[in-house]
Backbone as a printed PyTorch tensor [residue, N CA C, xyz], in Angstrom:
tensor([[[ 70.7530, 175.7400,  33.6210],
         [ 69.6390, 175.3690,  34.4630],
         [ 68.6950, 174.4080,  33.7460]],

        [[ 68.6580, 174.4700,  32.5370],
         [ 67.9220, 173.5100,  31.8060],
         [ 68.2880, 172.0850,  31.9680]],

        [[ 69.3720, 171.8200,  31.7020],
         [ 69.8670, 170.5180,  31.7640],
         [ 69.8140, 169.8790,  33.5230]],

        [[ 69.9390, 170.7430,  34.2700],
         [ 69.3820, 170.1310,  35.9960],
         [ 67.9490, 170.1020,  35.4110]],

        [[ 67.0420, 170.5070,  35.2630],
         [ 65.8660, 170.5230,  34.9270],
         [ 65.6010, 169.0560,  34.3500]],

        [[ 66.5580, 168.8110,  33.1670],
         [ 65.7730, 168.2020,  32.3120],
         [ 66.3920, 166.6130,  33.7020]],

        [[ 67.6300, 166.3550,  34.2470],
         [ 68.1210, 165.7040,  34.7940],
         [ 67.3450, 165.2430,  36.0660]],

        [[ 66.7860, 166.3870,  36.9330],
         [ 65.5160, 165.6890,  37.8410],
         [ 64.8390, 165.6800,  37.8270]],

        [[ 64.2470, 165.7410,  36.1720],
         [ 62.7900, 165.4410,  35.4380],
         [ 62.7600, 164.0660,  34.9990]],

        [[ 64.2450, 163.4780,  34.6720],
         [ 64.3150, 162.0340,  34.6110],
         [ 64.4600, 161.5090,  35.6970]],

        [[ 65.3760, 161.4650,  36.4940],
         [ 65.3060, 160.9070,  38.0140],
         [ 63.9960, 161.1130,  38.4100]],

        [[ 62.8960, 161.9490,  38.6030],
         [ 61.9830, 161.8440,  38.8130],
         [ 60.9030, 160.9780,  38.9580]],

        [[ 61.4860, 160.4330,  37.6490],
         [ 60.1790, 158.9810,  37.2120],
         [ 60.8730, 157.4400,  37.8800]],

        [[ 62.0290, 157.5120,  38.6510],
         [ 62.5130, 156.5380,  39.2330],
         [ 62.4660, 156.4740,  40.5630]],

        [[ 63.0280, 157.7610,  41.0810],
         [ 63.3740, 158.0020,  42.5140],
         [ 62.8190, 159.0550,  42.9960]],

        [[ 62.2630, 159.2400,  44.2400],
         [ 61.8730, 160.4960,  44.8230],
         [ 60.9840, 161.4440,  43.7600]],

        [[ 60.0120, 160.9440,  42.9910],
         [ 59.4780, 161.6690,  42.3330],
         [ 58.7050, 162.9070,  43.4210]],

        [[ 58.3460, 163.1520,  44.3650],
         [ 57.8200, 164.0830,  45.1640],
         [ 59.0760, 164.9520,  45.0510]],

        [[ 60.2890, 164.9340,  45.3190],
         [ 61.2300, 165.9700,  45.5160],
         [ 61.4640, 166.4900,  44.3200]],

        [[ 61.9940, 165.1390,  43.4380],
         [ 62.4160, 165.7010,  42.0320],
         [ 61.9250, 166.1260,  41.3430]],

        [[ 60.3850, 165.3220,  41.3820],
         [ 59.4140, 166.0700,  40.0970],
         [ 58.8330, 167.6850,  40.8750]],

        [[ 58.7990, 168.0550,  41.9250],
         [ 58.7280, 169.6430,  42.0710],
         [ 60.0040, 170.4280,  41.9340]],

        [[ 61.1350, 169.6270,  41.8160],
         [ 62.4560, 170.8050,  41.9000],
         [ 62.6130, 171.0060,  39.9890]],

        [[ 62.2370, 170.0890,  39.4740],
         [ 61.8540, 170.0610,  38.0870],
         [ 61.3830, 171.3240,  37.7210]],

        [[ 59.7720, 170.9160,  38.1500],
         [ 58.9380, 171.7290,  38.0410],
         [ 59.7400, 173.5750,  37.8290]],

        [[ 60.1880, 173.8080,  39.1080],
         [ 60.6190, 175.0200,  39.7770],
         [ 61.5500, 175.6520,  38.8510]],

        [[ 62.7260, 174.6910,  38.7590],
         [ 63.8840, 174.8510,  37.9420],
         [ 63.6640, 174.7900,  36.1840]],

        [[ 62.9190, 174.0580,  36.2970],
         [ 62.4830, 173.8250,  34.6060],
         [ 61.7240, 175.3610,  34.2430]],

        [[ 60.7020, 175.5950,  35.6680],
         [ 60.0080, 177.0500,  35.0450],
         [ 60.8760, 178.2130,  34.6990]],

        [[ 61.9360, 178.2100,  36.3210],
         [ 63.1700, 179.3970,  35.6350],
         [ 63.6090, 179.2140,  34.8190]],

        [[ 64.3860, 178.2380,  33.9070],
         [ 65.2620, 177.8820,  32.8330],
         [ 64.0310, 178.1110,  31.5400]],

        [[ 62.9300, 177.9560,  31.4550],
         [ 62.2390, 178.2190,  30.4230],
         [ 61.7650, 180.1140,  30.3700]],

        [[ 61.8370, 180.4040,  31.2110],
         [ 61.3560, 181.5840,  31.5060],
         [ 62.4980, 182.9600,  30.6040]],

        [[ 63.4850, 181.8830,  31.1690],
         [ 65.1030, 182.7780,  30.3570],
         [ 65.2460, 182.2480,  28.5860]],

        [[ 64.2910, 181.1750,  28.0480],
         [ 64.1860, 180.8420,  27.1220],
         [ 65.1170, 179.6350,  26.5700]],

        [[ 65.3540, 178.7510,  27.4160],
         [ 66.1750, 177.6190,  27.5850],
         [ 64.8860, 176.6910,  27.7300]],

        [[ 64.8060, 175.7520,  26.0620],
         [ 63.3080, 174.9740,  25.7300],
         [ 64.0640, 173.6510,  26.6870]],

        [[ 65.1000, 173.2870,  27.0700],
         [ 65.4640, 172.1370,  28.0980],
         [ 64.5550, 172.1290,  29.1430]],

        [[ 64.7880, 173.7560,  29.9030],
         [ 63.8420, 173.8950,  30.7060],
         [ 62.4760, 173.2990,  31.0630]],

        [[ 61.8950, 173.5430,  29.6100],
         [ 60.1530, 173.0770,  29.5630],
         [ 60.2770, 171.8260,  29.5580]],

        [[ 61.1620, 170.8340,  28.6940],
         [ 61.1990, 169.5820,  29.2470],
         [ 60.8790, 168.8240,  30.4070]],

        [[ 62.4590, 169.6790,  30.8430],
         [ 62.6210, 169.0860,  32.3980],
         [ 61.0280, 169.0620,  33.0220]],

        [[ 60.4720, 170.5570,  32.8320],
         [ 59.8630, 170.4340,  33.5020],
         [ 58.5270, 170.1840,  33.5530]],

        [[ 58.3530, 169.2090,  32.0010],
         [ 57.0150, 168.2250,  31.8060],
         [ 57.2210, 167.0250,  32.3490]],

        [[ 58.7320, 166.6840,  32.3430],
         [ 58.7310, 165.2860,  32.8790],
         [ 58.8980, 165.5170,  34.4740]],

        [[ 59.2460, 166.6620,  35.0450],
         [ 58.8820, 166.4970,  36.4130],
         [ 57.3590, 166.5550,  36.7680]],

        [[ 56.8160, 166.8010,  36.0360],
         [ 55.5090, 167.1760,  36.4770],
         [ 54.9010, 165.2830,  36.6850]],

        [[ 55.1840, 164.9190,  35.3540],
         [ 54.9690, 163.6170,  34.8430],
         [ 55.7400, 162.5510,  36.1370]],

        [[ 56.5860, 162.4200,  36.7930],
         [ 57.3010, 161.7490,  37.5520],
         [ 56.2820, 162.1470,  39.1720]],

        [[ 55.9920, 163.6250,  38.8590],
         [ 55.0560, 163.9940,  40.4800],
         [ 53.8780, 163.2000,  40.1870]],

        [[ 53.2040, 162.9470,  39.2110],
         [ 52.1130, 162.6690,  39.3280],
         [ 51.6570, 161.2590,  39.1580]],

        [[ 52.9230, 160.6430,  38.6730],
         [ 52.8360, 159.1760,  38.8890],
         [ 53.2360, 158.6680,  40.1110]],

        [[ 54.1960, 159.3910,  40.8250],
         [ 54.2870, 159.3710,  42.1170],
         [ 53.5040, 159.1530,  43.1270]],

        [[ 52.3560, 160.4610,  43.2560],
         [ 50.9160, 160.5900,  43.6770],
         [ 50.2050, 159.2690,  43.4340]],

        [[ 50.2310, 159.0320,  42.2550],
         [ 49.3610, 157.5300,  41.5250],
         [ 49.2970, 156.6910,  42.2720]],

        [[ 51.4120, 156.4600,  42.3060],
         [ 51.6040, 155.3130,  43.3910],
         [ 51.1880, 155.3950,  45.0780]],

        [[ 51.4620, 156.1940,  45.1620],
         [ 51.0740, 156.7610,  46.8090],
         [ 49.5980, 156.0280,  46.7480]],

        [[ 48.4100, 156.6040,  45.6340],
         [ 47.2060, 156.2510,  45.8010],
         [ 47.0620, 154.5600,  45.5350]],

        [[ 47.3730, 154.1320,  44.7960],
         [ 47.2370, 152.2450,  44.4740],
         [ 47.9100, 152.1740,  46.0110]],

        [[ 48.7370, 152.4490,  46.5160],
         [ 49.3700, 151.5330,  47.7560],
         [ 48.0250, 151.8020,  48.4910]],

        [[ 47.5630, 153.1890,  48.9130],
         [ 47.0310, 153.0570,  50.1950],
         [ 45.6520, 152.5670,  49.8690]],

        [[ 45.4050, 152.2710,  48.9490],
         [ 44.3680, 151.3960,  48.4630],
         [ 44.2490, 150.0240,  48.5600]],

        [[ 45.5530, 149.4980,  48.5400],
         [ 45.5010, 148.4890,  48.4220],
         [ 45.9670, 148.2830,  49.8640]],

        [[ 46.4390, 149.1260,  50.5340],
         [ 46.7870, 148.6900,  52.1440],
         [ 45.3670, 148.5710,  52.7880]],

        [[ 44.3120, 149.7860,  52.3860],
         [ 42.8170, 149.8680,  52.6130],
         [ 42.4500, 148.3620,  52.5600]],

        [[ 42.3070, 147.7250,  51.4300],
         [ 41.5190, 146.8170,  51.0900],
         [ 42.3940, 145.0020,  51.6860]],

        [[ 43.5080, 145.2810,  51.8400],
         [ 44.3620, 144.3160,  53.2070],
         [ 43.4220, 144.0300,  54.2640]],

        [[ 43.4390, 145.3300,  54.9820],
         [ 42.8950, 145.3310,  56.5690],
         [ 41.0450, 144.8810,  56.4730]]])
């Protein structure tokens, strides 16, 4: 479970960071929980991929704001 973890903790920061960086999150917490440190990886960089995600979400509609 670590290594899915650590796998849509990287996809995360490319693609679908909303899906990947919470299935990260989720999966990274179980896999660390059983003591698999992949786990915690995964699931800093999903966190890291959600929240640049968010970022982007915010610059767009900002900048769609300041368009109109």
């Amino acid at each position: 479970m670590g290594i899915l973890a650590l796998v849509f903790g990287i996809l995360s920061l490319f693609v679908a960071g909303f899906v990947l960086g919470a299935g990260a999150v989720v999966v990274g917490a179980i896999a660390g929980q059983r003591g698999n440190r992949m786990g915690w990886w995964g699931m800093a960089l999903g966190a890291l991929g959600f929240l640049l995600s968010m970022a982007g979400c915010g610059v767009a509609a900002c900048t769609a704001c300041l368009a109109l």
